[in-house]
MMTF fields as JSON, N, C-alpha, C and O atoms, coordinates in Angstrom:
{
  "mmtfVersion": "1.0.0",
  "mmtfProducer": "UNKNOWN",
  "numBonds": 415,
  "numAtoms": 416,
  "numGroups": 104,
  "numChains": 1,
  "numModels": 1,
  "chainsPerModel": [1],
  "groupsPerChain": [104],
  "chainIdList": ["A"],
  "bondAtomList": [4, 2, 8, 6, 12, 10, 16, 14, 20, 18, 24, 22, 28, 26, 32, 30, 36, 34, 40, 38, 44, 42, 48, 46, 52, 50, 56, 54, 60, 58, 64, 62, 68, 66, 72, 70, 76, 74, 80, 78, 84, 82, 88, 86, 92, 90, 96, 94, 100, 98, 104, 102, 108, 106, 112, 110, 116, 114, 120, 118, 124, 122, 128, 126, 132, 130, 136, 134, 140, 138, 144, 142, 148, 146, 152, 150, 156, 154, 160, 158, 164, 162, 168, 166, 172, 170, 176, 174, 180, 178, 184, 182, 188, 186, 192, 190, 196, 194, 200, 198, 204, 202, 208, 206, 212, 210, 216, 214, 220, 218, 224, 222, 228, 226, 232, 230, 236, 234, 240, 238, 244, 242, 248, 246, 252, 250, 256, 254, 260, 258, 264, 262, 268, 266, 272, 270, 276, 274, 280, 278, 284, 282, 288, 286, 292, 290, 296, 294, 300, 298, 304, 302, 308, 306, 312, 310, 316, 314, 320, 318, 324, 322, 328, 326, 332, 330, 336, 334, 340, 338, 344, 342, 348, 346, 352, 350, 356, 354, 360, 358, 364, 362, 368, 366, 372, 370, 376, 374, 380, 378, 384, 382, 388, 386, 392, 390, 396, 394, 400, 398, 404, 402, 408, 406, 412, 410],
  "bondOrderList": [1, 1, 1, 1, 1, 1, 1, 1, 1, 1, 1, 1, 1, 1, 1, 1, 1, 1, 1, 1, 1, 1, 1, 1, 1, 1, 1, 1, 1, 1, 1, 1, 1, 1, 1, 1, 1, 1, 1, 1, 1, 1, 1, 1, 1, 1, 1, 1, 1, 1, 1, 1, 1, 1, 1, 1, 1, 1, 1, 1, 1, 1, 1, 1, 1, 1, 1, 1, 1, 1, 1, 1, 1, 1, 1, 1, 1, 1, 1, 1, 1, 1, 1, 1, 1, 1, 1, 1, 1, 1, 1, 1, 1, 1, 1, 1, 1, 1, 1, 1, 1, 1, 1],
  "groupList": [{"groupName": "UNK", "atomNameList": ["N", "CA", "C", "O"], "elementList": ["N", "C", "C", "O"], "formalChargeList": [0, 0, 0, 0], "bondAtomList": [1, 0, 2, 1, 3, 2], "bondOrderList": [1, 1, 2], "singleLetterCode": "X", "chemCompType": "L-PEPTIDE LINKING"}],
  "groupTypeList": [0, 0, 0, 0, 0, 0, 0, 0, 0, 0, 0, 0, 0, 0, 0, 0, 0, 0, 0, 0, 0, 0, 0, 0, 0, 0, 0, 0, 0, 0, 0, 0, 0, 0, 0, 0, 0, 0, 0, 0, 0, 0, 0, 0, 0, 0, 0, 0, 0, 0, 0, 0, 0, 0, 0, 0, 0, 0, 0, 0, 0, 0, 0, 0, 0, 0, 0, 0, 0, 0, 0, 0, 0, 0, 0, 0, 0, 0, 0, 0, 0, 0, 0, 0, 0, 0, 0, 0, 0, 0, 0, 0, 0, 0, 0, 0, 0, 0, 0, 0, 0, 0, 0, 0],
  "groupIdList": [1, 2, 3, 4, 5, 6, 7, 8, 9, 10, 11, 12, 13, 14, 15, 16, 17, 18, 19, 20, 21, 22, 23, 24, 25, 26, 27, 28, 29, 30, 31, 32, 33, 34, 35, 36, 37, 38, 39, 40, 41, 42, 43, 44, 45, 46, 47, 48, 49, 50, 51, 52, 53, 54, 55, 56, 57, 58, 59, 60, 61, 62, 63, 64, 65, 66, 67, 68, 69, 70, 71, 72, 73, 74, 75, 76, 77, 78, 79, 80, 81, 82, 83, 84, 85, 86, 87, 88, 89, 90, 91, 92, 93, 94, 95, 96, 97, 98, 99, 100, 101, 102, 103, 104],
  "secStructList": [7, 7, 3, 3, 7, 7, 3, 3, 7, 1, 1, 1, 1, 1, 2, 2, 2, 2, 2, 6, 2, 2, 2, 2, 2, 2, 2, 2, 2, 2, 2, 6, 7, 7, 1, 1, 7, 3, 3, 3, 3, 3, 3, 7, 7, 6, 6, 1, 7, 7, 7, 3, 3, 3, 3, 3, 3, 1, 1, 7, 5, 7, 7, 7, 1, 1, 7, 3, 3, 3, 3, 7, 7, 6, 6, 1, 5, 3, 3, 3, 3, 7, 7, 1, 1, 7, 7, 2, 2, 2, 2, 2, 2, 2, 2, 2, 2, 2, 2, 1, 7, 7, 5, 7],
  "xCoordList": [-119.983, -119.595, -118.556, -118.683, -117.639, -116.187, -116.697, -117.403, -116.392, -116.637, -114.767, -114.149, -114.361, -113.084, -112.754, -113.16, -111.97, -111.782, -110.684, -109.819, -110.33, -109.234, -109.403, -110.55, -108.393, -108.527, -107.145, -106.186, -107.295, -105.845, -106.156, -106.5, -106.1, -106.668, -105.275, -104.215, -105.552, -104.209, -104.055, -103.034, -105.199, -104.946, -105.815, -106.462, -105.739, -106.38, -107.647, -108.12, -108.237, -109.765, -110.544, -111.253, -110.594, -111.529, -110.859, -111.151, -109.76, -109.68, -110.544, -110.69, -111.156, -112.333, -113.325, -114.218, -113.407, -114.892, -114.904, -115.802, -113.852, -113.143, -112.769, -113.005, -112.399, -111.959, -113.539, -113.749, -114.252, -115.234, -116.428, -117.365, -116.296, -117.002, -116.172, -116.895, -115.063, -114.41, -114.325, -113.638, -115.5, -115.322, -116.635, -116.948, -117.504, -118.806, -119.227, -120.209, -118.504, -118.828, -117.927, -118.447, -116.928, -116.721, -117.472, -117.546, -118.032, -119.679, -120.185, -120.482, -120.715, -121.86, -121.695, -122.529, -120.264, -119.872, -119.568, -119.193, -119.63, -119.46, -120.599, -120.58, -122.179, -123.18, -123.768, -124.514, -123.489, -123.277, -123.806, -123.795, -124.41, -125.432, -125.574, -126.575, -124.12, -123.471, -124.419, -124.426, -124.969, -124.962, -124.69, -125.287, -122.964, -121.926, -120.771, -120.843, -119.789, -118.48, -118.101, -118.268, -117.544, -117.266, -116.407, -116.135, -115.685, -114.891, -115.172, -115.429, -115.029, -115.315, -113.794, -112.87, -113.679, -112.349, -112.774, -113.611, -111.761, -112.638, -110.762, -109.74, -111.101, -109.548, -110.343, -111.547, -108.898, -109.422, -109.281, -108.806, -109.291, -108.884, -108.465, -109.066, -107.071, -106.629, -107.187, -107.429, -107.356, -107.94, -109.378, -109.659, -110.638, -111.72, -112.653, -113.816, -111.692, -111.811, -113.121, -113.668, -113.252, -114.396, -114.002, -112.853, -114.807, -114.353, -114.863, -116.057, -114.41, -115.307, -114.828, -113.722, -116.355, -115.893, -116.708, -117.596, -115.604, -115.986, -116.448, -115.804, -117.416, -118.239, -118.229, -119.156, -117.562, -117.186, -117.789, -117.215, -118.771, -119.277, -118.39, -117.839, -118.774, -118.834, -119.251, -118.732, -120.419, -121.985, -122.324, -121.697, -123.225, -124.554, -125.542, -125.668, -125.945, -126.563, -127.775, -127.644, -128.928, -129.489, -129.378, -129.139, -129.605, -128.998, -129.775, -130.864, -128.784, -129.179, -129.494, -129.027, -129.904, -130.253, -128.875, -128.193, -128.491, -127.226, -126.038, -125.025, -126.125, -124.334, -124.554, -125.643, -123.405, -122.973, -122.762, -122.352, -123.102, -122.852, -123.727, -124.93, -123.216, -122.287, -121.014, -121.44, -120.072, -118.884, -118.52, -119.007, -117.794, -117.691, -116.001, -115.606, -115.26, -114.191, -113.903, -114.79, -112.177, -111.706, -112.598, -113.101, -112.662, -112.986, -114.261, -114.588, -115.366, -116.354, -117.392, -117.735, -118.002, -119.004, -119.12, -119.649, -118.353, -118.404, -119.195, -119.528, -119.716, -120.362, -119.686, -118.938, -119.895, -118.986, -120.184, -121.088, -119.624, -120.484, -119.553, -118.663, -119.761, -118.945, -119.442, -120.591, -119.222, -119.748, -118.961, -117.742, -119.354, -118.886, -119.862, -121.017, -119.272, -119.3, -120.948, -122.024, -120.64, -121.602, -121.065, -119.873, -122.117, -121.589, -120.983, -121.128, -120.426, -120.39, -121.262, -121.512, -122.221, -123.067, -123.886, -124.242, -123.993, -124.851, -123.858, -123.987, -123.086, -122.002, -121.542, -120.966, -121.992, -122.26, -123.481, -123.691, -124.246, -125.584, -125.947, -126.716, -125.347, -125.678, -124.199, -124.35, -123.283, -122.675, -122.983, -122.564, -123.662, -124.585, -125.199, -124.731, -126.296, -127.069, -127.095, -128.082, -125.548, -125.062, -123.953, -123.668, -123.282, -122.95, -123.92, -123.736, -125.138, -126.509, -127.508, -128.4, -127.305, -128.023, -128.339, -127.507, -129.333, -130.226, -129.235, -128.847, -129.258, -128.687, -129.498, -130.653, -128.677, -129.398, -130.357, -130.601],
  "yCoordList": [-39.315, -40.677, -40.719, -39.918, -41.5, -41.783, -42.817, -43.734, -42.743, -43.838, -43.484, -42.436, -44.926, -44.736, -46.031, -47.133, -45.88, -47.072, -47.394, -46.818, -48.473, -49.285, -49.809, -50.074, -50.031, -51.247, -51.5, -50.729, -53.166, -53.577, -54.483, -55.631, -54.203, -54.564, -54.954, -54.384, -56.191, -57.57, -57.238, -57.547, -56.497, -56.246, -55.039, -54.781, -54.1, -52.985, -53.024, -52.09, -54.084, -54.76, -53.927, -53.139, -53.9, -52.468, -51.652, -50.726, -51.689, -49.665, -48.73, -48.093, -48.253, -47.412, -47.593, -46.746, -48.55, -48.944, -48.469, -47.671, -48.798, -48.967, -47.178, -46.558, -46.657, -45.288, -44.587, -44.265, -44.434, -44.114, -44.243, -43.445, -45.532, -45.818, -45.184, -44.817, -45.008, -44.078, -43.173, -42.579, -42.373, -40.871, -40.821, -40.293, -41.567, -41.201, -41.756, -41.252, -42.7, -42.85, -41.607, -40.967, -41.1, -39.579, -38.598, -38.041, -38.497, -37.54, -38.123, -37.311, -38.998, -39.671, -39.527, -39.468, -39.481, -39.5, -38.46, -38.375, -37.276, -35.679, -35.475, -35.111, -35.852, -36.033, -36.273, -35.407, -37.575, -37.944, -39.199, -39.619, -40.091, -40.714, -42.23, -42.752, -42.672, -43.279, -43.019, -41.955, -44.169, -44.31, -44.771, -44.997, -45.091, -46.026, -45.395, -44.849, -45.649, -45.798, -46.977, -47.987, -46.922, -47.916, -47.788, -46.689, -49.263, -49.08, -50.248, -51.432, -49.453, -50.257, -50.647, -49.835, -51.79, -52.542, -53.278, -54.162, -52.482, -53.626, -54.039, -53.369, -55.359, -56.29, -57.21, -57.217, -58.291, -59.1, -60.331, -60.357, -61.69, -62.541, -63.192, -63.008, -64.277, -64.509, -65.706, -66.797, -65.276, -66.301, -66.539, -67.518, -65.506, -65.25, -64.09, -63.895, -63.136, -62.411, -61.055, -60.183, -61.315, -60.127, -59.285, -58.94, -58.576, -57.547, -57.795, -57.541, -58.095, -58.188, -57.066, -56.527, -56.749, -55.429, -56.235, -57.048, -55.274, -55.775, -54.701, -53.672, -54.564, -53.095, -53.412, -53.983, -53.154, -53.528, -52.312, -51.258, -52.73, -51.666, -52.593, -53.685, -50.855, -51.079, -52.129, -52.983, -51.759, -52.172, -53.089, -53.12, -53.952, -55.306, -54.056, -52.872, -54.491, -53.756, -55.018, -56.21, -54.029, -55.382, -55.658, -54.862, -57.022, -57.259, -56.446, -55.891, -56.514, -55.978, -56.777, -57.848, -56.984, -58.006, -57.965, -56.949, -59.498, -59.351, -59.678, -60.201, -59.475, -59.324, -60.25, -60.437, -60.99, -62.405, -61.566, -60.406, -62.316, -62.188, -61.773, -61.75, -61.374, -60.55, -61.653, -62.808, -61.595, -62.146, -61.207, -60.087, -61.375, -60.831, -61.174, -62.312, -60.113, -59.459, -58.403, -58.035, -58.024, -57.377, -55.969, -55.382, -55.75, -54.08, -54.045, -53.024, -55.065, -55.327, -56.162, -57.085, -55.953, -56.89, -56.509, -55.518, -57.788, -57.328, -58.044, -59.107, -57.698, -57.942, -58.126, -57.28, -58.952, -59.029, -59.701, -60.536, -58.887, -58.694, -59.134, -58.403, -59.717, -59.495, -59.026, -58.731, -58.776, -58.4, -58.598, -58.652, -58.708, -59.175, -58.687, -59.05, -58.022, -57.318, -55.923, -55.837, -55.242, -54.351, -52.946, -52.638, -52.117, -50.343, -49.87, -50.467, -48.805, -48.381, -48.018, -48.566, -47.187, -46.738, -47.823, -47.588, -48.73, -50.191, -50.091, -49.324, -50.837, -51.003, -49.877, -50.099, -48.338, -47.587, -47.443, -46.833, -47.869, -47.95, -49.16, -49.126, -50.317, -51.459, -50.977, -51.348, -50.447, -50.486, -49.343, -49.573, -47.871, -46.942, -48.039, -48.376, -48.94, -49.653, -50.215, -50.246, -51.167, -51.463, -50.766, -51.317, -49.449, -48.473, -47.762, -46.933, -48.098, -47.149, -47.865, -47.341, -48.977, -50.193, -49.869, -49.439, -50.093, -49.757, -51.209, -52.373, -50.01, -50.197, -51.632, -51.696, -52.966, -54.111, -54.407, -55.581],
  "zCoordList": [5.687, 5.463, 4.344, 3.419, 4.347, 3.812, 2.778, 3.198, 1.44, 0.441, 0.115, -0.071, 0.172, -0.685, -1.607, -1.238, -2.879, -3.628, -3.758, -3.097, -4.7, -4.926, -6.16, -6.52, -6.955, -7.389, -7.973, -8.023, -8.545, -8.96, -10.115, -9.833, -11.114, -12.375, -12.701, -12.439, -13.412, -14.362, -15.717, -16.331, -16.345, -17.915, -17.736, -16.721, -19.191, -19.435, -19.972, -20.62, -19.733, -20.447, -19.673, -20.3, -18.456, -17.269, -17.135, -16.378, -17.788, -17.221, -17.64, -16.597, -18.367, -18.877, -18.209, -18.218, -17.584, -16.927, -15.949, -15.677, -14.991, -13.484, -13.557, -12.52, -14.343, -14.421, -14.105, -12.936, -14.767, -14.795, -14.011, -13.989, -13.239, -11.875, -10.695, -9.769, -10.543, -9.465, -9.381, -8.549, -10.851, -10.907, -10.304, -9.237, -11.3, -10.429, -8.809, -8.265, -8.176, -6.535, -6.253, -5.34, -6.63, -6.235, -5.733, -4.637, -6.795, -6.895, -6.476, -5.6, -6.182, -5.199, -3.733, -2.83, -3.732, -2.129, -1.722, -0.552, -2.583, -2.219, -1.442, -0.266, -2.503, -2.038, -0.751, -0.294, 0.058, 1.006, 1.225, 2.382, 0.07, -0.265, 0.66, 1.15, 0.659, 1.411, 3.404, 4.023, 3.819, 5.007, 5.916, 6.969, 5.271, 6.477, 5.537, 4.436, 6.305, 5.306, 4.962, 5.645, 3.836, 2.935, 2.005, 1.522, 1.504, 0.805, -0.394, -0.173, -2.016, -3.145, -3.508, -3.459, -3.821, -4.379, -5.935, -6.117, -7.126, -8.127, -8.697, -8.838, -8.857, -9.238, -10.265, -10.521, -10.979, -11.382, -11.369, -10.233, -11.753, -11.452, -12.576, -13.634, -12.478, -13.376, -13.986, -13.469, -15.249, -15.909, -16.202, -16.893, -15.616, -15.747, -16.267, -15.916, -17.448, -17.706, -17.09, -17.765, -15.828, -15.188, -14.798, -15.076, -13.966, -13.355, -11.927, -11.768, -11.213, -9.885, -9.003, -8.968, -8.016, -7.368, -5.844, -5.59, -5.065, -3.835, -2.912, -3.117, -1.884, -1.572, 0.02, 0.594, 0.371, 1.933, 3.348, 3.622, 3.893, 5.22, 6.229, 6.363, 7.068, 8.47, 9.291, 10.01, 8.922, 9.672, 8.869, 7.81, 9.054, 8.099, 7.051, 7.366, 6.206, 5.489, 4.693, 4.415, 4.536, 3.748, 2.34, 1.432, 2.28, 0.601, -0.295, -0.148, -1.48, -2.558, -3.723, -3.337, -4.746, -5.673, -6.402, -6.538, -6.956, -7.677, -6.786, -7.251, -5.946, -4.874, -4.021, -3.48, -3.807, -3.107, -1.833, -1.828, -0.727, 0.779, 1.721, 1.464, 2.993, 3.095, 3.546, 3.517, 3.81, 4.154, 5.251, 5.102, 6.309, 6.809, 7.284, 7.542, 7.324, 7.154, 8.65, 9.42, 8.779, 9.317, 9.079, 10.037, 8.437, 8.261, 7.945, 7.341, 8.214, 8.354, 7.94, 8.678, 6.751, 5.783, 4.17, 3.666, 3.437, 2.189, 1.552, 2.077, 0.277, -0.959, -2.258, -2.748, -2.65, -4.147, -5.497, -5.502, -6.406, -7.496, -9.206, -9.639, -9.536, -11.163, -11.967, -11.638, -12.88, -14.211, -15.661, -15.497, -16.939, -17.756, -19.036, -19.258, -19.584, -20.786, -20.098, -20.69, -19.038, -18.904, -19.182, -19.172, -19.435, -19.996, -18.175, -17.109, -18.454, -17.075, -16.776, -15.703, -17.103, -16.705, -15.597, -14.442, -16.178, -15.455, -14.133, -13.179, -14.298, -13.045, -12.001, -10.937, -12.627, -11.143, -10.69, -9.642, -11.261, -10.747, -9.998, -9.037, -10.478, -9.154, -8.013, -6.849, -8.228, -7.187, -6.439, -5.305, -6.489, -5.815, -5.367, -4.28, -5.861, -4.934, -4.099, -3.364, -3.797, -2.688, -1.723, -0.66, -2.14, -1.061, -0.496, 0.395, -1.057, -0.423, 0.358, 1.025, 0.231, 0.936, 2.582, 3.381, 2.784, 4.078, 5.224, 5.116, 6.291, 7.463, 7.469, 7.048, 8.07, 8.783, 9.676, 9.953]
}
């Protein structure tokens, strides 16, 4: 299974964060942990100083605590999550939770 990311960050307020969560779904996705492919997107929006990340399957997946949706999209079903003032550590661990999220 394919985990791939993105992101497009407006100021350097998440880069350290965002750097560091794309290292570890790296390693996670060497792993294989992932049971769809998916793609994590984290951007920001202007004027709301967060970080929001968006965790997009294939397939329906069931929710996870914390994450808005699913929405459903061209490239399948996304989830979106913000966060605001969290360690990274926190923020790859809820976002493992929803690239790992049990089939629908």
């Amino acid at each position: 299974m394919a985990i791939t990311t993105a992101h497009k960050l407006l100021s350097v307020s998440w880069t350290a964060e965002v750097e560091a969560a794309e290292a570890a779904i790296r390693r996670f996705a060497s792993h294989g942990t992932s049971t769809d492919n998916c793609h994590v997107a984290f951007f920001e929006v202007v004027g709301d100083g967060q970080l929001h990340v968006n965790v997009t399957h294939r397939h329906a997946t069931k929710a996870v605590g914390g994450w808005a949706g699913p929405g459903i999209v061209p490239d399948g079903f996304v989830h979106n999550r913000r966060f605001t003032d969290v360690q990274s550590r926190q923020i790859t661990r809820h976002i493992r939770e929803m690239v790992c999220a049990a089939p629908a």
